[in-house]
N, C-alpha and C positions, 0 to 999 in steps of 0.2 A: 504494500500500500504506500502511495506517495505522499508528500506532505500537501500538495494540495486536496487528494482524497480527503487525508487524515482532519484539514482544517476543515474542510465540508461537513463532514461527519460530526467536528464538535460544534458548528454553528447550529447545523442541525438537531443536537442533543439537550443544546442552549437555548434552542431558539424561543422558549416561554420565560425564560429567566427577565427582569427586568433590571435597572439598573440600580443599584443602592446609594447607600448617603456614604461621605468620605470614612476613609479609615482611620480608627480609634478604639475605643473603651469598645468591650466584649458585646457583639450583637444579640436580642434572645427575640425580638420581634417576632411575634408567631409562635414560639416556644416559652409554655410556663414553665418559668422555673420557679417559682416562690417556694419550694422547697428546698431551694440550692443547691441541686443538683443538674444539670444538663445532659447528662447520660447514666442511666440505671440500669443493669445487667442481673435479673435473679433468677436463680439454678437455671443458669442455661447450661444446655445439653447438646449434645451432635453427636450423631455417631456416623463412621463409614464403614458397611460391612462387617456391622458388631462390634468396631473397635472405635471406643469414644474417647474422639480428639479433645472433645470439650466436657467436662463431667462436674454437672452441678454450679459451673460459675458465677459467683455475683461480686459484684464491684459496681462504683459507681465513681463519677468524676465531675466535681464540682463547678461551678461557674469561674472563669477564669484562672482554672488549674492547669499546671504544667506536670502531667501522671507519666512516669518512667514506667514501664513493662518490660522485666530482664526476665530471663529462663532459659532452661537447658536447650537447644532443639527438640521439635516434637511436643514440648510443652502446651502447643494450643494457641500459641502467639499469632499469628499467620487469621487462624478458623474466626476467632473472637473478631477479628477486625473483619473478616469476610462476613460473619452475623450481623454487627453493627453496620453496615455499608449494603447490606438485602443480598447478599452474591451467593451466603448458603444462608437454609432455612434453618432452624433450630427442632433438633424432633421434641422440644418443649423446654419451659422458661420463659422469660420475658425479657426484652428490651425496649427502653424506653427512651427518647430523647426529649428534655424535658419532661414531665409530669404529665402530660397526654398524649404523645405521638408515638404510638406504638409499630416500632421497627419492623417486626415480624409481621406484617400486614402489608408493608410495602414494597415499591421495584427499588430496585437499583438508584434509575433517573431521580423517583420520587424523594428518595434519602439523601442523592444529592442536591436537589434543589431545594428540602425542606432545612437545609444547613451544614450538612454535615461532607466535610472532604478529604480526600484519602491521597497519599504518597506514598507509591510502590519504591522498593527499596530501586529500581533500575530505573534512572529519570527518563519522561518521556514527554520529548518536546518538539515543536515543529523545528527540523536544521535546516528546511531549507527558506525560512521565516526568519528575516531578525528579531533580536530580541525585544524589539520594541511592538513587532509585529505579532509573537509571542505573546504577551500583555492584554495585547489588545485586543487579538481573539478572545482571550478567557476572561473578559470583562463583562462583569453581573450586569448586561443590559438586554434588552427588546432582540430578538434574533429572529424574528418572523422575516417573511422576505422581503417586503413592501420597505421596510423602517434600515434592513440590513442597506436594500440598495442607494437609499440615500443617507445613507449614517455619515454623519462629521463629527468628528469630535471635538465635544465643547472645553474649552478653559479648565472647567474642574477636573472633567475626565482628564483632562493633560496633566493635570497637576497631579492627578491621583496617580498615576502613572509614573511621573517622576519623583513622587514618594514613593512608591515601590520599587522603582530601580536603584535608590537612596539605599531603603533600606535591606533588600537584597546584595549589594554593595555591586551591581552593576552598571552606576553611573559612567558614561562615556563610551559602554558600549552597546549602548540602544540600536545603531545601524548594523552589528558586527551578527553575519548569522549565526545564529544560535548553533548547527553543526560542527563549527569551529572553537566553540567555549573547552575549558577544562571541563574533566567530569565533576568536578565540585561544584562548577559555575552553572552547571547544566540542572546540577541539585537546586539552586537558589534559585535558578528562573524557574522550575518548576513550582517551586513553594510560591513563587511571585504570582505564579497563575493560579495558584487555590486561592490565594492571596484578593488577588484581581474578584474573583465569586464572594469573596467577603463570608467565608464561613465562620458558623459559630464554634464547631467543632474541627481542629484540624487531627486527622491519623495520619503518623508519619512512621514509614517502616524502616528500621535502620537508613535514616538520614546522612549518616558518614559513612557508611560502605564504601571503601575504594580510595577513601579523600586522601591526600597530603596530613601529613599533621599540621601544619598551616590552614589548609582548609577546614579541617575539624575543628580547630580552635576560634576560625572566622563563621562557622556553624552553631558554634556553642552560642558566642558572643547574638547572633542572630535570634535564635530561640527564645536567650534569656531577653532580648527586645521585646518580643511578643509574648513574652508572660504577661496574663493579665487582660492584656487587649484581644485572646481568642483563648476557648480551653484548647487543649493541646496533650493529645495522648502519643509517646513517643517508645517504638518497639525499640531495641537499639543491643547489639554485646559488647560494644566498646566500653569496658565500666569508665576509664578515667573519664570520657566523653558524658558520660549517667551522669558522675561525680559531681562535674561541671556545672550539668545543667538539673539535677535535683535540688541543689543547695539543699533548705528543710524541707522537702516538701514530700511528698508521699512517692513510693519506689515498691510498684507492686511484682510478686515474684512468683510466677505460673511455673506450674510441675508435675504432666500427669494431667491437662488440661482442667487443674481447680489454682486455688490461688495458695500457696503455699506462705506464706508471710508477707507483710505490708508492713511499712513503717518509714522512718526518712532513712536514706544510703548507708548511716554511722550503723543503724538497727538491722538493717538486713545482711550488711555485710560479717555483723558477728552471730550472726542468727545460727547455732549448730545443724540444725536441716538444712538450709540453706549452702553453708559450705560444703555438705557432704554431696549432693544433688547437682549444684553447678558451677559454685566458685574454686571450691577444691583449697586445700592448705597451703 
C-alpha cells in the first residue's frame, strides 16, 4: 500500500471526526469522569484456545495519569491494550472509558473517535508526506469530502501545529519527509498525530524501542511534558526509561495476564514476586 493509498484511507476513517479547541489541560468532553477515573478495566478475561492471555484483570487509570505497564513477555500487555482499543472482545469483564462508555460494545473506529488513541511499538507514518503534511492529515477536523476539498487552514490550526512540532521537538523540519526522519523522530511524529486527534487517553506501546539513548532520554523528557495534559498508559521494558518517567506515580506489573503488584517504581522494584517473575537479582 502506498502513502497516498494509506492517506486516503485515514481521511476516510477520519472523515466524521471534527475539529477540537487548542491543546492543553486533559480533554473529558463526552466522557464522565466524576469518579476520577477515565478508564476502568474489571475481571477482564480473554482467552485463545483455552489459554487465557488475560485472566480476571482490573485496573483502572485516572484522569490525567501517566500509568507505566512493565511484565514479563506473554504477561497480557499487548491483549489488554487490544480490549481497550475494540481489536479483541473480552469473553467477559468490563471496560469502561469514563463512567458510561462501555468499550466492549464498540468498533475499533468508535473507540477511537470517542477519545481514546493507540501507538504500536513500530511507528507508522506517511514517508512519503512531510512532516508537516503528517500533522495535518491527522488533524481532529470535518473529513467529509465537500469541506476536505476546500479545506484551508486557518491561523489557529497553524499555530496548533506549530505547537506540536515544538513540542514533539521537530521544529524546522516541517518540509523534511517524514521517510527520511531517525526512527526516534518517526516515534514523535507519530505521537504528534495522536496528538493532532486531541485524545483523552493516549496507549503507547514500548515508545523507545530501537531509540538512541539520546533519543530515549529526548522521549522521556516529552512524556513527562504531557503528564497531566492527557492520561497516558505506557507499555515499555526499558526500566531506566519507566524510572524516568514514573517518578511517584503508579507502575503496574502484569504476570500471567492478572496484575501482579502496583505501587510507584521504588515499590515494585523491591517487591519479592516481582523480582522473581521478571526483574530477576
Amino acid at each position: 500500500m502506498n502513502d497516498t493509498t494509506k492517506a486516503y484511507q485515514f481521511v476516510e476513517e477520519n472523515k466524521h471526526a471534527e475539529y477540537g479547541t487548542s491543546y492543553g489541560r486533559p480533554k473529558t468532553e463526552g466522557v464522565d469522569t466524576t469518579h476520577g477515573a477515565i478508564l476502568y478495566l474489571e475481571d477482564i478475561t480473554v482467552s485463545f484456545d483455552g489459554f487465557k492471555a488475560i485472566n480476571k484483570l482490573t485496573l483502572d487509570i485516572s484522569v490525567g495519569e501517566l500509568r507505566c505497564i512493565i511484565g514479563p513477555n506473554g504477561a497480557g500487555k499487548t491483549t489488554m491494550m487490544d480490549v481497550i482499543t475494540g481489536k479483541t472482545r473480552p469473553a467477559s469483564g468490563t471496560a469502561f472509558f469514563g463512567q458510561t462508555i462501555d468499550l466492549t460494545r464498540m468498533t475499533e473506529y468508535e473507540i477511537a473517535h470517542a477519545g481514546i488513541g493507540r501507538k504500536f511499538q513500530r511507528p507508522t507514518v506517511f514517508e512519503q508526506h512531510t512532516v508537516f503534511e503528517n500533522l495535518e492529515l491527522a488533524m481532529k477536523m470535518d473529513k467529509r469530502v465537500k469541506p476536505t476539498l476546500f479545506f484551508r487552514l486557518t491561523t489557529e490550526q497553524k499555530g496548533k501545529i506549530d505547537e506540536i512540532l515544538k513540542l514533539i521537538r521537530l521544529t524546522g523540519q516541517e518540509s523534511r519527509l517524514a521517510g527520511l526522519l531517525s526512527h526516534g523522530q518517526k516515534q514523535w511524529l507519530e505521537i504528534g498525530m495522536l496528538l493532532m486527534q486531541e485524545p483523552q487517553l493516549l496507549l503507547l506501546d514500548e515508545p523507545v524501542a530501537g531509540m538512541s539513548d539520546a533519543e530515549t532520554a529526548r522521549t522521556a523528557e516529552l512524556l513527562n511534558e504531557l503528564r497531566g495534559k492527557h492520561s497516558i498508559m505506557v507499555v515499555e521494558h526499558d526500566m531506566a526509561f519507566v524510572t524516568e518517567i514514573a517518578q511517584e506515580g503508579k507502575v503496574t506489573v502484569l504476570h500471567e495476564g492478572s496484575v501482579l503488584a502496583e505501587g510507584t517504581m521504588q515499590q515494585v522494584q523491591s517487591d519479592e514476586r516481582v523480582i522473581e517473575v521478571y526483574l530477576g537479582r
